[in-house]
C-alpha angles and dihedrals in degrees: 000000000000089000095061096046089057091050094045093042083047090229135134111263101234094046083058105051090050093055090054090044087050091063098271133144128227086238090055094047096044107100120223110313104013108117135184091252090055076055102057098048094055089054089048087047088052104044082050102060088050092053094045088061094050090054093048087053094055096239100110129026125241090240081062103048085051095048094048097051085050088057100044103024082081087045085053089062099054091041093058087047099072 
């Protein structure tokens, strides 16, 4: 996860990391127009990818992947929202 908010904060990794171990939020680090929604979906973009492959690959079903992203996409949310 941290991966993904340093790409969609479009901030180095590492910076990043240091300014939430120095006591700052992700809402203090965003720059102008980044939300936690946009968050979120990037979270929910990512985790989805990973699931598709795993589909393609047969080792999940479709009707997985789609139960599973019913069950975290509201988790996401919450998540971004920190």
């Amino acid at each position: 996860m941290l991966s993904v908010t340093a790409t969609y904060l479009g901030v180095d990794k590492s910076a990043l990391k240091d300014s939430l171990r120095a006591g700052k939020t992700i809402a203090d680090i965003a720059p102008a127009g980044k939300t936690a929604a946009g968050l979120s979906d990037a979270f929910a973009a990512a985790l989805k990818s990973k699931l598709d492959a795993k589909v393609s690959a047969q080792r999940i079903t479709q009707a997985d992947e789609d139960a599973f992203m019913a069950k975290v996409d509201p988790k996401l949310d919450a998540f971004a929202e920190m």
